[in-house]
C-alpha positions, -999 to 999 in steps of 0.1 A, spaced: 647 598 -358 661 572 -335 643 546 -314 663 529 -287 652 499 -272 671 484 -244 659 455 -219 670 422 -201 672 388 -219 637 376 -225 618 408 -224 610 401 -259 631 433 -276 642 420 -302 609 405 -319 587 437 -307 614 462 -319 612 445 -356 574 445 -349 575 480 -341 598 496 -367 575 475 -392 544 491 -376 560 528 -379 578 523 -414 614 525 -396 645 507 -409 654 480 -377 693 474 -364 699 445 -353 730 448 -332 728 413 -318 740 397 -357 766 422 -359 787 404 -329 772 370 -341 789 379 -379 820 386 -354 815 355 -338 811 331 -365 839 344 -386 863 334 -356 845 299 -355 847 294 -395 882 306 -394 896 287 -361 904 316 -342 900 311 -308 876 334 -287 899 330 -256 923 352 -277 912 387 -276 944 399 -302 935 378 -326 895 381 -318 900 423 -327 921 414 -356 895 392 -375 865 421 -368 884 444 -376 889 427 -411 853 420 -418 827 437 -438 794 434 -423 763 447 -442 727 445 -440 704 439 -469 667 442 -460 663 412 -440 696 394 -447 728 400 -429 756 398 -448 793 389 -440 823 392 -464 795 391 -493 779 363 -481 742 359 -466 748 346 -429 713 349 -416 706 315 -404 743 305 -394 750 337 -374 717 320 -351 733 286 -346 736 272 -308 777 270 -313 777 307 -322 752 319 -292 777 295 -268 804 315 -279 795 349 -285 802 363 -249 839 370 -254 830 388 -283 808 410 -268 829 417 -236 860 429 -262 860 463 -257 879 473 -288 853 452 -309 826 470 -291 835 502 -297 841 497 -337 807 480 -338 790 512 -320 809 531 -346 794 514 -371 756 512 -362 759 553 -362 771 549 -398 747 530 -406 717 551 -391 729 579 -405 700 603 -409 676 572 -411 646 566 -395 660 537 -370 643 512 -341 676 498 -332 680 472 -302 700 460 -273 717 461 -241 734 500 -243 718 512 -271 701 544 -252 735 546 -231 764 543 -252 755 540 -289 726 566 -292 730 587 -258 707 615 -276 682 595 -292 650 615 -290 634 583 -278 648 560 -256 626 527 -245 638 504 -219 614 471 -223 612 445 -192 591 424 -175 594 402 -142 621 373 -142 592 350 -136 571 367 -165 600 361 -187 609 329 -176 576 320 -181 578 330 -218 607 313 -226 593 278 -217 568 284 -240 587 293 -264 608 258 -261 578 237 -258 568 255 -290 600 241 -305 594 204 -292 620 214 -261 604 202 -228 624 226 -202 621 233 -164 604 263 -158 632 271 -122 661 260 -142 650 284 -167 645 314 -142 683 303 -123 701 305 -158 684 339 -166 687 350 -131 726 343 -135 723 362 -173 706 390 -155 740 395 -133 766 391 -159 749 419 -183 742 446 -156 778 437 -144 800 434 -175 826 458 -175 821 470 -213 789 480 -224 770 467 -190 727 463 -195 711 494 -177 685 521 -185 692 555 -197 679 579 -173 657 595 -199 642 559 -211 608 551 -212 601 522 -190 574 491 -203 566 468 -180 554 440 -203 538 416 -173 499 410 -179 501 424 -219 498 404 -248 523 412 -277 497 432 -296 491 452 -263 525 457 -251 532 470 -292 507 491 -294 520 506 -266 550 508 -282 538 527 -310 520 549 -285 556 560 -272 570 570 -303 543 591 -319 544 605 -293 579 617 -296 579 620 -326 568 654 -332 597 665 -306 622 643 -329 637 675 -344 637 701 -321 669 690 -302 696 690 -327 720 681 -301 720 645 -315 731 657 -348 769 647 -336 754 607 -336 748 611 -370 779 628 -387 788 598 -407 761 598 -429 782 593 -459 787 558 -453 751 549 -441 741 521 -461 769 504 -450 782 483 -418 821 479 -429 854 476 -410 880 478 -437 893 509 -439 
């Protein structure tokens, strides 16, 4: 069974859909680290992002794997240097390239094969999973999750200003429902979770709620079936042919 969950920056996605794949015993994608392992390999390599030829060339030539907790690039365990501030700066062309975008989509279905998958991000529900039996698109208000991310810098010694803050997200909100590749938007079957006024243990537990609750309806649509015809490959993220 697959678990989509989709949602602007800030909504907390990423955290609660490792939380929640934890909770229900699911493997978790993080799609974010596989266009950070794209990322930093141009930075290592001096490749520049502006050059979209040479940008496809090197993901096309990397082998990308997951390993419990670790993300792995060319062998070697990236975890921590795929989250560095130069490689968040620089990740946007990356994620724009449409050619690199749809290899990596390619590859997250090969690597959910016939697993039991929360998997996370921006068009996850649209474009990578489209059939997912269970499609979740997590939000809260701008000033909710502006509001969260100050505390989250304070908690990191960063004093920051809570409008600056809500401007740059307000500007990140209009790029990613914008973009031209992959843009941020809801499936129209998603489940909507409006986090404002929860705390993180509520707003899982509603989580959870969600997918029991499709879970016994996982199965009886086979029509996702064609998301998962590369099962042969599924414990592996790789883009040498």
């Amino acid at each position: 069974m697959i678990v989509t969950m989709d949602g602007p920056a800030g909504a907390g996605k990423s955290h609660l859909a490792k939380l929640l794949a934890s909770r229900i015993g699911f493997d978790f994608l993080d799609t974010g680290a596989m266009y950070r392992c794209v990322t930093l390999a141009c930075l290592e390599r001096g490749i520049s992002i502006d050059d979209p030829s040479a940008v496809t060339q090197c993901a096309l030539s990397l082998d990308i794997h997951f390993s419990g907790a670790s993300v792995l690039l060319d062998g070697v365990d990236v975890s921590h240097r795929i989250r560095s501030p130069e490689v968040t700066c620089a990740i946007r062309p990356v994620a724009d390239n449409p050619v690199i975008r749809a290899r990596l989509v390619e590859l997250q279905r090969i690597w959910a094969g016939e697993r039991n998958v929360v998997t996370e991000g921006r068009d996850q529900g649209t474009v990578a999973f489209p059939n997912a039996p269970c499609k979740i698109y997590l939000t809260a208000s701008p000033q909710e999750r502006a509001r969260r991310r100050v505390k989250q810098l304070e908690l990191q010694g960063i004093v920051a200003d809570f409008d600056s803050v809500l401007r740059q997200q307000n500007q990140r909100d209009l790029e990613d429902t914008s973009r031209a590749c992959g843009p941020l938007r809801a499936a129209t079957d998603a489940i909507y979770v409006f986090s404002d006024g929860l705390t993180e243990d509520e707003t899982l537990d509603r989580l959870v709620e969600i997918v029991e609750a499709r879970r016994g309806l996982a199965f009886t649509d086979k029509s996702h079936s064609k998301d998962l015809d590369l099962s042969s490959e599924a414990n592996v993220l790789s883009s040498k042919s």
